[in-house]
N, C-alpha and C positions, 0 to 999 in steps of 0.2 A: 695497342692504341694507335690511331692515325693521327697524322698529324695533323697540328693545330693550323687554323684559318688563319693566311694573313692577308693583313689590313694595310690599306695605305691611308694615311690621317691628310686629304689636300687641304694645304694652308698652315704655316711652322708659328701663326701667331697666339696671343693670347688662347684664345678656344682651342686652336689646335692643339694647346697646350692639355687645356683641362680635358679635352677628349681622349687626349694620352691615359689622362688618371684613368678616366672611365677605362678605358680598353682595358688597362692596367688589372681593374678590378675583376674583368669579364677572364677568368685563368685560364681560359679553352681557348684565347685570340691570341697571336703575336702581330704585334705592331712591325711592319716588315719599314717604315722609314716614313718621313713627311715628302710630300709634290708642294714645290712651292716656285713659281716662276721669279721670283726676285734674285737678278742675278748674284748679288753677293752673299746670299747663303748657299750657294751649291754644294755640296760638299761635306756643308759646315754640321759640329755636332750641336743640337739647340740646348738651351737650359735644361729640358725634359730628356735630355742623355737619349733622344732617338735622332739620328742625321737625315740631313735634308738630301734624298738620293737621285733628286731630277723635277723637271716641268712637268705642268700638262700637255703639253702640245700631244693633238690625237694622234699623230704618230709613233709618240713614245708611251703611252699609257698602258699600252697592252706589253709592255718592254721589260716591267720592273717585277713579273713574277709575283704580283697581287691575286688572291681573290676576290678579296671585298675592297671597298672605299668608302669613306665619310668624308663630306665637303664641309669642314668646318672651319666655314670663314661666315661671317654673321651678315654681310650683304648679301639680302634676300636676291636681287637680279644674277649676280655674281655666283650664288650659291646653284641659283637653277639653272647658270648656264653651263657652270663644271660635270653638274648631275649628271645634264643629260651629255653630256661629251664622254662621260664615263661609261656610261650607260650602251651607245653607239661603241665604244672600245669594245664591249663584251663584260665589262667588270658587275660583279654585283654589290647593291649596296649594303652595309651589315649596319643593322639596329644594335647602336650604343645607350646601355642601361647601368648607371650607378646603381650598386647596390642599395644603398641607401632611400632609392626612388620607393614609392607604392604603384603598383600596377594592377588595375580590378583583373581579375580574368578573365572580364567580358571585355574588356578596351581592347581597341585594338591598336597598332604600330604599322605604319606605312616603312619601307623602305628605305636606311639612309637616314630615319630619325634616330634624335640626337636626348637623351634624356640622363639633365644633370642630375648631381645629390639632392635630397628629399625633394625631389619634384613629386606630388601627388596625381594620380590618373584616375576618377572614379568608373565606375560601371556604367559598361556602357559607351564609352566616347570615341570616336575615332579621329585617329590622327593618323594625317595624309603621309605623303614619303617626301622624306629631305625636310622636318622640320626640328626645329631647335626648340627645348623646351629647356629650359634655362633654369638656376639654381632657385631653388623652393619656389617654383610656381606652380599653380592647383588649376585643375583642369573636371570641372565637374563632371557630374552623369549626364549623358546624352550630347556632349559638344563636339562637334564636327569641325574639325581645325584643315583646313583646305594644305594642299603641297606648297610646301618654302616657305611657309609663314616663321614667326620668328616669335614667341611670348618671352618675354625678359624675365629677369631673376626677379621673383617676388609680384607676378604680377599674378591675377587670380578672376578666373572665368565661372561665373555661374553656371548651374544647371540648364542644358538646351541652344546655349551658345554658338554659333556659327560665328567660325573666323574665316574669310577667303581666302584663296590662295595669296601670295606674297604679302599677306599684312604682316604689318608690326606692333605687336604690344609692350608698349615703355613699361622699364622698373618701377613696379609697385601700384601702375595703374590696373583698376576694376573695371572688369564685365557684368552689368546686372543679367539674371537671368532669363532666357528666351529672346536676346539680343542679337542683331547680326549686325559685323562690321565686314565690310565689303572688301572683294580683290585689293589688292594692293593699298591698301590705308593704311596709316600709321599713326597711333593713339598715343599721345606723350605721355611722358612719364608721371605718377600720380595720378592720373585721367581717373576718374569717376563715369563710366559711360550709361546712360541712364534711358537711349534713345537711340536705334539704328543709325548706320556711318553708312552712307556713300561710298563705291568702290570709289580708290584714286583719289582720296582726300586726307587731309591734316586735321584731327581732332585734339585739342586740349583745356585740363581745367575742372573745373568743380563746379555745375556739373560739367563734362565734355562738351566743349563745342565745335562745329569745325572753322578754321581760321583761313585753311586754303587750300587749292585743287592743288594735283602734282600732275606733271606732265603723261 
């Protein structure tokens, strides 16, 4: 048997932590250590018993004897900009899957995506590279989740759905079906969206409304 793919987990916080579990789960991967530029963890071993073995800086990334990477750190700019720095290293990204998830066989997984415990995936949907699908969220048939977007724990997407790239979906808010929320928007938490979002905008509320542009 050859040997097992390692992963480098960039970002030693919360998520990086739960991405550990996942990896954990995944028995064909070893977690080769976390990339984190916060100087006082260098060194350090974290909660999750894997140590923190260096930065990103694109100098050092192709250094640490990785094959794959996951950027899991939850700020959608921040996550795309590690991605593609990785990316540019030579590294490839490896799709993190809890066992615990559903996956249709027709769905597909982009690069770099991140899928916690009973996350549901129906037939049919695809999801971009580098996105976070977060604990028990449902992602119906046919929804097309754009790269870096981010769906929160417990948040749930109708059939036909379009998410754009860098959005965000708050804990426990709804997508009705055949709705599109645009590039970089971010849907608060609870949100009920009942009506297309504007790229670049703040939607929240029962039903969703938007409140404000973002830069």
């Amino acid at each position: 048997m050859g040997a097992r793919p390692r992963v480098v987990v960039i970002g030693a916080g919360g998520h990086g932590r739960v991405m550990v579990d996942v990896l954990r789960c995944q028995d064909e991967v070893e977690v080769l250590g976390f990339l984190d530029d916060a100087e006082d963890l260098q060194g350090t071993m974290t909660p999750a018993g894997v140590r923190v073995i260096g930065r990103t800086a694109p100098e050092d990334l192709a250094t640490y004897g990785a094959d794959h990477f996951l950027v899991a750190i939850g700020s959608n700019r921040i996550r795309a900009m590690l991605f593609d720095r990785c990316l540019e290293a030579g590294l490839t990204p490896w799709v993190g899957v809890h066992p615990s998830a559903v996956i249709a066989q027709s769905a597909g997984l982009g690069g770099g995506t991140q899928v916690v415990a009973q996350v549901v995936v129906n037939p049919d949907a695809r999801v971009g590279r580098d996105v976070i699908l977060n604990t028990a969220c449902t992602v119906d048939h046919d929804c097309v989740i754009g790269d870096h977007a981010f769906i929160a724990p417990g948040a749930h997407l109708g059939g036909e759905v379009t998410i754009g790239e860098r959005a965000f979906i708050g804990i426990g808010a709804s997508v009705l079906p055949g709705l599109t929320i645009g590039a970089g928007s971010t849907i608060g938490g609870g949100a009920v969206v009942i009506a297309d979002i504007e790229p670049g905008t703040v939607a929240v509320g029962v039903p969703a409304r938007v409140i404000r542009r973002l830069e």
